[in-house]
C-alpha positions, 0 to 999 in steps of 0.5 A: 564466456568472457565479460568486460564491464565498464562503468559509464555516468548515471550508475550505468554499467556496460557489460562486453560478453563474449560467447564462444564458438563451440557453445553458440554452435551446439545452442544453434543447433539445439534451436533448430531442433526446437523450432523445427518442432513447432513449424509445418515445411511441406515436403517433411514431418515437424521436427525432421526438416534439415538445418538448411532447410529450417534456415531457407524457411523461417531464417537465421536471423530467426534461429539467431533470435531464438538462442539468444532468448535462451541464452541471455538469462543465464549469461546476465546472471553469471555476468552479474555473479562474476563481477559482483553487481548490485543491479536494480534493472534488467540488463537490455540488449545495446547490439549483438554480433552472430556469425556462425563460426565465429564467437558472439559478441554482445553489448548490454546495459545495465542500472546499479543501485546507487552507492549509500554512504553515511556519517552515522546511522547508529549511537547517535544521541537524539532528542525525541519530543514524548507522547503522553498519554492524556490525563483524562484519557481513561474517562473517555475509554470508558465514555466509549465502551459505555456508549456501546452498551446503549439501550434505546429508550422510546418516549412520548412525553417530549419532543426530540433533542439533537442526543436523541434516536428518532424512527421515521419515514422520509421522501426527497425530490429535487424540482419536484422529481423524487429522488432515485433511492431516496425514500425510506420507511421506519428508518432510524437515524441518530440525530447527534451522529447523523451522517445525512445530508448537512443540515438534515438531521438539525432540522428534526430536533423539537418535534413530536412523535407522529408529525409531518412536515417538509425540510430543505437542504442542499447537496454539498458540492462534492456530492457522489452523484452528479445530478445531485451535486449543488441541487436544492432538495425537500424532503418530506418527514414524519416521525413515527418513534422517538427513543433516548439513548440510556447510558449504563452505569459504570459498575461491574456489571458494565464490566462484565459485559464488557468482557465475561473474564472482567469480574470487577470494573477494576478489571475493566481499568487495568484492561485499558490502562495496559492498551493505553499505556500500549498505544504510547510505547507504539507512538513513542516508537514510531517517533523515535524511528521518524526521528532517526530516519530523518537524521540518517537522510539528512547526512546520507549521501546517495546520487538517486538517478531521474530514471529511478525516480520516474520509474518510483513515480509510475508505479506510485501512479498506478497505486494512485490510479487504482485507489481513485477508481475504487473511490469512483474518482478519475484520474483525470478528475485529479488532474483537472483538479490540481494540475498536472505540474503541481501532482507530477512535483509531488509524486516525484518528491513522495517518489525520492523519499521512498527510494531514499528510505528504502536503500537506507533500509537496504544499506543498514540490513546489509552493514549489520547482517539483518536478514529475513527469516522464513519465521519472519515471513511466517508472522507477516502471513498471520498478521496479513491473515488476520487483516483480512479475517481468513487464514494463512493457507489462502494467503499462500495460495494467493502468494503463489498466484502473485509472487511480488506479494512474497516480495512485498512482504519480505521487504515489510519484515526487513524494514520493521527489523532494521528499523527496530534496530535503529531504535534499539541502537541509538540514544534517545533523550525524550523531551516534553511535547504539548502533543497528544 
């Protein structure tokens, strides 16, 4: 096999391939073995009619077709390994010549990726404004677990206050027609962290256990339900039970019950100072690498081709499409929404630093030799295990059901390996920031 390549406009490389004779005829005749398999010629048994026959049949051309199928595979691949070629598409077919006894010859095409070049992307001095943690950042943690501890209280000597837990029972209509699913009996709502209707849960503060009466509300206009979307409604109440929300104190005892290895609120403290003082190295981190990313791009120069920014679009596209449809929301919607101008700008400019990122990603791993390990996979597959409460062997029955999943996260784990590499080689200045 001979190859010419040839490098055209647009990171576009043309390759010559010439297949010579005595191989194109052996896989000639091998196709005609195989199909001869799979035809019914009256007059012969599957797989003993003569080439002249089979050719009389279903064509040349069709034989033709079929050892090219056969062949194109690895010819693109050797072609590619030959001259060294850092393809991001398949090669497509530009024309072919085949005559039997004669060499074939074919024309095809192919995407590089675009050369990366860079000013630097390491020892780089960097300013990086500081997360810090807040001052009363401890007091809020401990608000929260104390919150969860809450004990609910029923009383009888008060009416309700918006801190309060009120049981009830509730029935809406709109025009006068009860609302499909909304009714409810004994139903505990909390009135300081209501997730109802706007304007419900205020209106039943400064009532007393065992009244009845009638609110209206509005439905918001983004509401789930189109028919309710907009709509006046009366919803008729009456509270059964008022409870109060009673706040353990913090002491040992809260501790414990917190976590049964905490012998002392001491315990407790120094438990979330650690995952505070966690949580600000992982921001700081994430600054650092938005920081460093942001230079490299500034002074990176690629030349990202239309066709790689349109296909980044669609599959951008796709993912948006499948996220809205398990949202209820169509794609349609969005664009009647927004405009379709207006989306196709954004999603071409999310597209651009997305391909950006990643051949800068890409670029840097293959500078300094970083490379994923089946170690580094192995991690990815627990942390996707855990992500999703299963275990590690349905996560690799799954990968080998759907094969870009591998792919995807071998691309994570290279991406978090340079990207730490970035962070540890370069030269970070933290300034103060008023950001929390």
């Amino acid at each position: 096999m001979n190859t010419k390549v040839e490098k055209l406009e647009n990171n576009i490389v043309k390759l010559d391939i010439e297949i010579d004779e005595e191989t194109a005829t052996k896989e000639y005749n091998k196709a005609c073995k195989r199909l001869a398999q799979r035809v019914n010629i009256p007059g012969f048994r599957k797989g003993k009619a003569p080439r002249a026959i089979l050719e009389k049949n279903i064509g040349a051309e069709t034989i033709k077709r079929d050892v090219l199928e056969y062949l194109l595979p690895s010819t693109f691949a050797k072609a590619i390994s030959e001259n060294d070629l850092n393809v991001i598409t398949e090669p497509y077919v530009e024309s072919y010549t085949f005559e039997l006894g004669k060499p074939v010859s074919i024309v095809a095409k192919v995407e590089l990726k675009p050369e990366v070049k860079f000013d630097k992307y390491k020892n780089m001095d960097l300013e990086v404004e500081e997360f810090k943690t807040a001052e009363d950042a401890m007091d809020k943690e401990l608000k929260e677990l104390a919150e969860k501890f809450t004990e609910l209280k029923t009383v009888t000597d008060r009416e309700t206050t918006d801190k309060d837990v009120v049981v009830m029972d509730f029935e809406g209509s709109v025009n006068g027609e009860k609302i499909e699913g909304g009714a409810a009996k004994n139903y505990m709502l909390d009135l300081e962290h209501s997730n109802f209707i706007p304007g419900f849960a205020e209106q039943l503060v400064n009532k007393k256990a065992g009244e009845e009466f009638t609110i209206d509300v509005t439905f918001p206009e983004n509401y789930h339900d189109e028919k309710l979307k907009g709509q006046p409604a009366q919803f008729k109440i009456k509270i059964n039970e008022i409870k109060e929300k009673v706040l353990p104190e913090l002491n040992d005892e809260l501790a414990k019950k917190v976590n049964p290895t905490f012998k002392t609120m001491d315990d407790l403290k120094a438990d979330i100072q650690k995952y505070l003082d966690n949580s600000a190295k992982i921001e700081n981190d994430k600054r650092v690498a938005n920081k460093v990313f942001e230079v490299i791009l500034e002074n990176m120069s690629v030349d990202v081709q239309p066709t790689m920014i349109e296909r980044e679009k669609e599959a951008l596209v796709s993912d948006f499409k499948h996220k809205m449809a398990q949202t209820g929301v169509s794609w349609e919607e969005v664009i009647k929404k927004d405009g379709a101008e207006k989306i196709d700008e954004e999603l071409k400019a999310e597209a651009l630093n997305r391909i950006k990122n990643s051949l800068m990603i890409s670029e840097i791993a293959k500078l300094e030799n970083i490379q994923v390990t089946a170690q580094d996979l192995e991690q990815k597959i627990s942390e996707m295990a855990m992500m999703y409460q299963t275990n590690s062997d349905t996560i690799l029955k799954e990968i080998q059901r759907n094969t870009a999943l591998i792919q995807s996260l071998s691309q994570q784990a290279l991406s978090q390996k340079v990207t730490k590499f970035l962070i540890d080689n370069n030269n970070v200045k933290y300034v103060t920031s008023d950001k929390k």
